[in-house]
C-alpha positions in Angstrom: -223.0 -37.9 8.4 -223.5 -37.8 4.4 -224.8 -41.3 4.6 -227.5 -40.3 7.0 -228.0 -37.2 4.9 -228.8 -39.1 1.7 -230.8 -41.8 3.4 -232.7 -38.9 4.8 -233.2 -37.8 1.2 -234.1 -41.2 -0.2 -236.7 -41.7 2.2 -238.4 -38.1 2.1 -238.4 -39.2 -2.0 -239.1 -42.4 -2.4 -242.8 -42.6 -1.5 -244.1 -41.1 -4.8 -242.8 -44.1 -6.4 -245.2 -46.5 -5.6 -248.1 -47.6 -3.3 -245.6 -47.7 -0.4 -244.6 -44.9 1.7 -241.2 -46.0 3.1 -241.3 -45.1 6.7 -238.5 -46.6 8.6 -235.4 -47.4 6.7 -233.8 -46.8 3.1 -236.0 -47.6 0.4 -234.8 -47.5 -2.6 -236.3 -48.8 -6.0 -235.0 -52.3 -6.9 -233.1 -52.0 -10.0 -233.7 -55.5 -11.5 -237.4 -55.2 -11.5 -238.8 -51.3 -12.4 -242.2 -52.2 -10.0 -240.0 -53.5 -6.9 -238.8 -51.8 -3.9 -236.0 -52.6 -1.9 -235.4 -52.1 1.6 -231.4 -51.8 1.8 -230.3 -52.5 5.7 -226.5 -52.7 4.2 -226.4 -49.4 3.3 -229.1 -47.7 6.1 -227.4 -45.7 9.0 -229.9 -47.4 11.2 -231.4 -44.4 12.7 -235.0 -42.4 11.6 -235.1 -38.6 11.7 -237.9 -36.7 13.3 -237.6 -34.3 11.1 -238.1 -36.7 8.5 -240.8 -38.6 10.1 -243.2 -35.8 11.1 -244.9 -34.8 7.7 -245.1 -38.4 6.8 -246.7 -39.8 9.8 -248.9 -36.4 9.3 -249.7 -37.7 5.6 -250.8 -41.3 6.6 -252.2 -40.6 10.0 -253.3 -36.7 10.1 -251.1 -36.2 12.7 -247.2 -36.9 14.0 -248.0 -38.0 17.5 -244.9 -38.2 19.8 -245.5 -42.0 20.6 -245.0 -42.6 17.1 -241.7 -40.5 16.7 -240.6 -42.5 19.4 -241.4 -45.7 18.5 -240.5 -44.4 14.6 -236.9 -43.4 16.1 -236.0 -46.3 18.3 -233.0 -48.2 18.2 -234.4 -51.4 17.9 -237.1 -49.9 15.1 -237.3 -52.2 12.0 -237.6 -51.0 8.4 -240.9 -50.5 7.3 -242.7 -49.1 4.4 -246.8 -48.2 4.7 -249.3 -49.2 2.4 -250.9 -45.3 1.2 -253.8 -46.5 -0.5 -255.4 -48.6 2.4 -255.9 -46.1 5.3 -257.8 -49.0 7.5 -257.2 -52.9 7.2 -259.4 -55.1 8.9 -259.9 -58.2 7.3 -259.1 -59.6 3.9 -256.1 -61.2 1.9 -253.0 -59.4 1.8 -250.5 -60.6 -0.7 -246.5 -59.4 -1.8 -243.5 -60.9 -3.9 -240.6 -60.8 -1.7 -236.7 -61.9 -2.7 -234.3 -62.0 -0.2 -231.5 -60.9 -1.2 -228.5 -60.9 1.6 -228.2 -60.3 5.6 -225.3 -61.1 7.7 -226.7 -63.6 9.6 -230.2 -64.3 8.6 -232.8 -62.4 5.5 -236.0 -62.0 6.0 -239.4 -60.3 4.9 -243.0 -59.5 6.1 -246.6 -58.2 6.0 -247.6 -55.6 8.4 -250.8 -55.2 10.0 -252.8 -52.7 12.3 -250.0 -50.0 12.3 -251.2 -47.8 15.0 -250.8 -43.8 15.3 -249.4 -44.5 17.9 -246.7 -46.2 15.6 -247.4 -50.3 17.3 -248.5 -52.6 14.7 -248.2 -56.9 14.0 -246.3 -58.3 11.7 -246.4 -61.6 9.6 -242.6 -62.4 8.7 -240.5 -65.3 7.5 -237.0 -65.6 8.1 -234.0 -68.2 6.8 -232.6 -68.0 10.4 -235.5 -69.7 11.8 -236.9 -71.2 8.7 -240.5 -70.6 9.1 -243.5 -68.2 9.6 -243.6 -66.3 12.9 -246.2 -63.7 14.1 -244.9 -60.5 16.3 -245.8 -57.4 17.5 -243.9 -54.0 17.5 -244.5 -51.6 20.7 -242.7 -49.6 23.1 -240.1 -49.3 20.9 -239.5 -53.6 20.9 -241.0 -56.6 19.3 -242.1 -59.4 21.0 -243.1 -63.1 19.2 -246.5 -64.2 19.5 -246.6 -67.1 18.1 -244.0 -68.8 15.7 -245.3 -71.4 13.0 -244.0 -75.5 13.0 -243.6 -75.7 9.5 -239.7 -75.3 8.5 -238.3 -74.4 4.6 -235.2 -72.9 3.8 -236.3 -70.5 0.7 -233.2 -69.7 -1.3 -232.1 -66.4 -2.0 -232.1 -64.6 -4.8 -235.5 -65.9 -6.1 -239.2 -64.8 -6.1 -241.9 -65.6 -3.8 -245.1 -64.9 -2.7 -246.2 -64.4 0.5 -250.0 -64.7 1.5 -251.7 -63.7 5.1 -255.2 -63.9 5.7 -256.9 -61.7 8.4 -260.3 -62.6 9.7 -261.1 -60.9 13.2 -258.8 -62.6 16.1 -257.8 -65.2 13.0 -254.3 -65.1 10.8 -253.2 -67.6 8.2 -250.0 -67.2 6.4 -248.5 -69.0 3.8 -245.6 -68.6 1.3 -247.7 -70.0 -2.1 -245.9 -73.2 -3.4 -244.7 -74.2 -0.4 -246.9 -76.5 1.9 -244.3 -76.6 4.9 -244.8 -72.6 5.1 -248.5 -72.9 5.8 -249.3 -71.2 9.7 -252.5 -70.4 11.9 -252.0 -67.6 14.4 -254.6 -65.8 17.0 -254.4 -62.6 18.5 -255.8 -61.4 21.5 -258.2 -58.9 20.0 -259.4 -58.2 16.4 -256.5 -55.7 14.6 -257.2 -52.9 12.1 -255.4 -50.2 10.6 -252.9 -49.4 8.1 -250.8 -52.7 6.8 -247.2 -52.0 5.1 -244.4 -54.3 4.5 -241.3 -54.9 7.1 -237.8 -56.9 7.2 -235.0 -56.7 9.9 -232.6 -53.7 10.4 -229.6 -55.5 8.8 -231.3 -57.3 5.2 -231.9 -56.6 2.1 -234.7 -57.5 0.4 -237.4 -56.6 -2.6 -240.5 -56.3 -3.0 -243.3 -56.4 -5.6 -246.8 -56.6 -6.5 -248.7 -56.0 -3.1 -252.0 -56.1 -3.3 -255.2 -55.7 -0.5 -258.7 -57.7 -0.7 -260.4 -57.0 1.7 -263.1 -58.9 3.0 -266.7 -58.5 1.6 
């Protein structure tokens, strides 16, 4: 109970720190780098509070609807944090620093997209498990793969890197910058807008810096 309790704290705190408003999870600030944040699934009790998820679905969305608390409170929900100062993504370059930093059987980090009142959204993520860039999407309270990209890298852990997706209409590319096997194409089925965040698995722990939004002209 007293870890929930001060995850519950952590959460309801940490979005003043930066341009992300941690959502699902325990974010925390990332103590080798003062303008990272970490996502912590080592130390996370796995599990969202409504309580805790009301005013801040309220604060990026107007309103806390109950599909969102549901999906926000699901056991298979994945840490998230929401991007405050872009209340509607539609097409641009996204870009984020990511280190992964430890997971018990895989790490992993990601870009969302289109995050939904309604709490569904896309994600962009790469993993070490699988070794490359994959595209899902988050609704119902599960992900599903959409499409999964050929290219294969293990990244090491512990280090910097930057990943890049695109988003023009139906049209997704996503790359991790200095490495040409991490280089994907992915299609969805309609055109996605909405707010864009970051994400990693339940279980990880990574950090990350220097997002930043430009959007299409």
């Amino acid at each position: 109970m007293l870890r929930i309790a001060i995850a519950t704290v952590l959460l309801a705190l940490q979005p003043s720190a930066s341009r992300m408003h941690g959502v699902v999870g325990l974010w925390l600030p990332h103590s080798d780098d003062a303008a990272a944040i970490l996502t912590d699934g080592s130390q996370w009790s796995g599990q969202s509070s409504r309580d805790v998820l009301m005013p801040i679905a309220s604060a990026l969305f107007g309103a806390a609807t109950e599909s969102f608390l549901a999906n926000a409170t699901s056991p298979n929900a994945f840490p998230i944090a929401i991007d405050r100062e872009t209340p509607d993504f539609r097409g641009g370059t996204l870009r984020v620093g990511f280190k992964l930093i430890s997971g018990p059987t895989d790490q992993s980090a990601g870009i969302v997209l289109g995050m939904q009142p309604t709490g569904e959204y896309h994600f962009v993520r790469y993993n070490t498990k699988d070794g490359n860039l994959a595209l899902w999407g988050f609704s119902a309270g599960e992900r599903r793969v959409i499409s999964k990209g050929a290219g294969l890298k293990q990244l090491p852990l512990g280090a910097w890197h930057e990943l890049v997706v695109r988003l023009d209409g139906r049209h997704i590319t996503a790359l991790v910058t200095g490495h040409p096997e991490l280089d994907a194409r992915f299609e969805l089925e309609a055109p996605v807008s909405g707010r864009i965040g970051l994400w990693a698995k339940r279980d990880v722990v990574t950090a990350f810096r220097r997002f930043s939004v430009e959007a299409a002209r």
